[in-house]
N, C-alpha and C positions, 0 to 999 in steps of 0.2 A: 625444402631449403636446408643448407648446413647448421649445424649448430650456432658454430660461429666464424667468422670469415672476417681475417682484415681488408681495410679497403685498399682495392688497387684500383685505380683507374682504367680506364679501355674506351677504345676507340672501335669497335668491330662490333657497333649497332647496324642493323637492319635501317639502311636508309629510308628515307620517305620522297614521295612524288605526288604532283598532280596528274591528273587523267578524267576520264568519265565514266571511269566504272559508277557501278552500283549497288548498295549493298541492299539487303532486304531487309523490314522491321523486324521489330522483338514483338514476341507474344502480347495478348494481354491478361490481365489477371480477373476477375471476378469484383463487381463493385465492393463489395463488405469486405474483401478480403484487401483490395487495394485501400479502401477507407482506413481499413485496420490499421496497414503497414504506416500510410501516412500519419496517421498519428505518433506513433511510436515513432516513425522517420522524426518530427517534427519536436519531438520531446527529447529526443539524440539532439539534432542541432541545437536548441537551446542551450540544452548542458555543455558543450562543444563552446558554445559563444559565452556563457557563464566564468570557463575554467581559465579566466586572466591569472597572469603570475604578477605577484606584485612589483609594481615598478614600471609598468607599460603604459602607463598615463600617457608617462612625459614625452613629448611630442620628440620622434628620432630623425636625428639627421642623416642624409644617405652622401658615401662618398661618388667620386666623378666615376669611379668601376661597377657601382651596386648596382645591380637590377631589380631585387626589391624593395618597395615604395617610392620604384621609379616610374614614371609614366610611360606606357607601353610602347608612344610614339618614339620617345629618346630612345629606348632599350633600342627599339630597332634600327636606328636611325644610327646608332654606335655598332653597332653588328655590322651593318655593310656587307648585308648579304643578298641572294639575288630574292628572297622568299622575306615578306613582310611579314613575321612571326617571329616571337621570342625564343631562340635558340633553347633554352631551358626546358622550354612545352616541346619543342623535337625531339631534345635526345630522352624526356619526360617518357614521351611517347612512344617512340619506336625503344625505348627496352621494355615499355608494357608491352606492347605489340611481339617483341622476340621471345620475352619470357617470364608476364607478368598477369593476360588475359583469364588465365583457369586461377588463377589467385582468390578465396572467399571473401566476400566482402568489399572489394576493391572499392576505394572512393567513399566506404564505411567506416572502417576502422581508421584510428585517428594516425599508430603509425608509430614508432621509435622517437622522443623527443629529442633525444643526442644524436641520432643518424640524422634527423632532421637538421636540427642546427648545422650538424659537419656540413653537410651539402648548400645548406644557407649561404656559409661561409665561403664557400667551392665557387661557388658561382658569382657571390658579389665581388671574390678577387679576380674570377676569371671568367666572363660570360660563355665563352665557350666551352667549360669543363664538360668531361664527360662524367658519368652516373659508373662509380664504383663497383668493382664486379663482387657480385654475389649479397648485395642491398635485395631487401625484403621488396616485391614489388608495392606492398600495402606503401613501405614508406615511401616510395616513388611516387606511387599517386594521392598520398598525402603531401606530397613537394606539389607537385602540379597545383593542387587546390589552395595551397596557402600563398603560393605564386601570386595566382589571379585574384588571391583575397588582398595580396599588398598592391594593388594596383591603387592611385590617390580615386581614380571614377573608373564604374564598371566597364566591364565590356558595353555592355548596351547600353551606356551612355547616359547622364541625368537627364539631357533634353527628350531622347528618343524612352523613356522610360514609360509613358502614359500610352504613347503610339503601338509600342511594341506590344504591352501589354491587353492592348483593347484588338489586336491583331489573331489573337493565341487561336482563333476561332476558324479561321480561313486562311488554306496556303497561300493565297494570290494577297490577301493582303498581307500575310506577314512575310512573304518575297520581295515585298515593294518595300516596304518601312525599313527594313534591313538594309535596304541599296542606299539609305541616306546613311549610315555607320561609316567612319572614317575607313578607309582602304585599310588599315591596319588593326582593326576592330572587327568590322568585317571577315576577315584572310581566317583572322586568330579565333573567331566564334565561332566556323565555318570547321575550321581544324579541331578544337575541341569536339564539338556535338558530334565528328564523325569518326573520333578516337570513342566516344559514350556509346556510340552505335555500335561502332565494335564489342566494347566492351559488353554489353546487354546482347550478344549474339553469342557470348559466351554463358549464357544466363544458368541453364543446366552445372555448370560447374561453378560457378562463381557466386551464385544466388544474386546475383544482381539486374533487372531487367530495367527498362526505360523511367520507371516511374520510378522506382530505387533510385535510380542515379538521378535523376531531376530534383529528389526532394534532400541527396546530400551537397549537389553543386551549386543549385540554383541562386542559394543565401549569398555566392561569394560570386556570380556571375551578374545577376541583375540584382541593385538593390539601390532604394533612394537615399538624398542627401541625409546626413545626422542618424543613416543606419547602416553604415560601412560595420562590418563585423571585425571588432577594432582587435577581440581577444585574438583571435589569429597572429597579430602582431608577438606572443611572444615566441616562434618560433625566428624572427629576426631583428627582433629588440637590443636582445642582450648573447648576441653569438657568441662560440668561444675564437679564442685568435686565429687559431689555423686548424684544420682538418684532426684528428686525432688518429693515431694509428693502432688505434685499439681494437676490442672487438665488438662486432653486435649482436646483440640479442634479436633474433629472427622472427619472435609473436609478436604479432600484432598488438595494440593494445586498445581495448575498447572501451569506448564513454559508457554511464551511467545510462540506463534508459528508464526517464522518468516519467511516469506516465499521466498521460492527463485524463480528466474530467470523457463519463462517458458521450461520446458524438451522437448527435442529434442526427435523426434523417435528413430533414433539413438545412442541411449545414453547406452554406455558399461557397463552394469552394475557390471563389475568387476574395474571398475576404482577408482581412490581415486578423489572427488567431494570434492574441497577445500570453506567453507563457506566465510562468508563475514570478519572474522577474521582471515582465513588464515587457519582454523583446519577442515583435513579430516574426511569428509566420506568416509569407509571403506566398498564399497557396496561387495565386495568380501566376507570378512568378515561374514558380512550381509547374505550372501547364504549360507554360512557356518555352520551357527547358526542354520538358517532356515530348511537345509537339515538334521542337528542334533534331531532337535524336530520332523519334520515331519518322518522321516527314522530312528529314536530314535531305534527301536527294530531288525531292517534288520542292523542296525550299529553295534549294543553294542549285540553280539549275545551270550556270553561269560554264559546264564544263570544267569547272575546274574541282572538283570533291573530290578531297584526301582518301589514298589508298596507302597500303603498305606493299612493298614486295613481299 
């Protein structure tokens, strides 16, 4: 990546389609070394959910243009487009997809906090902006994740959250419980998991594989009432007024990995794992996400799964 690059705009993304292609899984890892990662995954997210800026209490109000902490049905339903997905997660993704996949870390690193905000801003004045050429792909798919983290209820929904989760075990039932997710939940969880597949197919380059990415998404995709991952909010709490035409800094920047208490063999991995501030880990959850990218195509059998040209 350049040094530093002002933003310009661009419109000359790598469109995206439906079809039935099909993509093939990611590897898998070795139990102790996957247990390893998870934890250290797990002690990342906390710190991540810990790092509020002060002043994001105060409950914020969204104008009639914002798309975050707007509910996913209105975004769409304001789009007026022919694809029920938030315009923000396509052009999110097809500039991962053109020139952001061999990127380390992706969906790890937390990402430029002021390229963040800029593009915050970008989008709640104008839903259809496109993604600034020559933005760091880390902070693009650090945009995607706190997108889905400002939604008011998950993707998977508070009612479907017990169903989904008691599913994680067998395709055929987690293909049915999914088909009760509103058409526009559905579309958009169907379209993530199969951008996470990609990306974990990039695994050799990227160090990122299926269980990587489940245990950085999973907190801001499925998660129950009074544990919405609120710190996320300050990336569009307190934006600045318009886009800035400055320059960015291109490294990534990475949380704190704090480590926890050594893991028992025993250790359920459907359990909620409370950190040292008292906020779950949601390893349930966690397989959920993980079974979604890796079984992505034997889930979502519908014909219609996300490809790129």
């Amino acid at each position: 990546m350049p040094k530093a690059t002002s933003l310009t705009w661009r419109n000359d993304l790598v469109p995206w389609s439906k079809t039935d292609g099909r993509f093939s899984g990611s590897p898998r890892r070795g139990r102790h070394a996957v247990q390893e990662s998870l934890i250290c995954a797990a002690a990342t997210t906390g710190t991540l959910l810990r790092k509020g800026i002060t002043g994001t209490k105060d409950k914020v109000g969204v104008a009639s243009t914002d798309v975050f902490g707007v509910p996913i049905e209105v975004t769409v339903q304001r789009q007026q487009a022919s694809k029920p997905i938030p315009l923000i997660l396509v052009k999110c993704a097809d500039y991962l997809v053109l020139s952001g996949l061999n990127s380390q870390y992706l969906f790890k690193a937390e990402g430029d906090k002021k390229v963040i905000e800029q593009l915050v801003t970008a989008y709640n004045q104008d839903f259809n902006a496109s993604i600034p050429e020559g933005v760091n792909p880390i902070d693009v798919a650090a945009l995607t994740k706190y997108y889905i983290a400002s939604l008011p209820e998950p993707l998977t929904t508070f009612e479907l959250y017990d169903e989904i989760k008691g599913a994680r075990s067998s395709i055929h039932a987690m293909r049915n419980v999914l088909k009760k997710l509103p058409s526009v939940n559905y579309m958009t969880l169907e379209f993530i998991t199969a951008l996470l597949l990609r990306v974990s197919q990039k695994l050799v380059l990227n160090k990122m594989d299926s269980r990587s990415l489940a245990m950085e998404i999973s907190p801001v995709i499925m998660w129950q009432k009074d544990r919405k991952p609120e710190s996320y909010r300050k990336y569009w709490s307190h934006p600045p007024k318009s886009p800035s035409n400055g320059t960015m800094d291109p490294t990534p920047a990475f949380s704190a990995w704090d480590m926890l208490a050594d893991e028992g063999e025993d250790m359920d991995a459907s359990s909620h794992i409370p950190l040292d501030d008292a906020t779950p880990v949601d390893f349930g959850a966690i397989e959920v996400i993980q079974s979604l990218i890796e079984q992505h195509n034997p889930i979502f059998t519908d014909g219609n799964e996300t490809v790129w040209r």
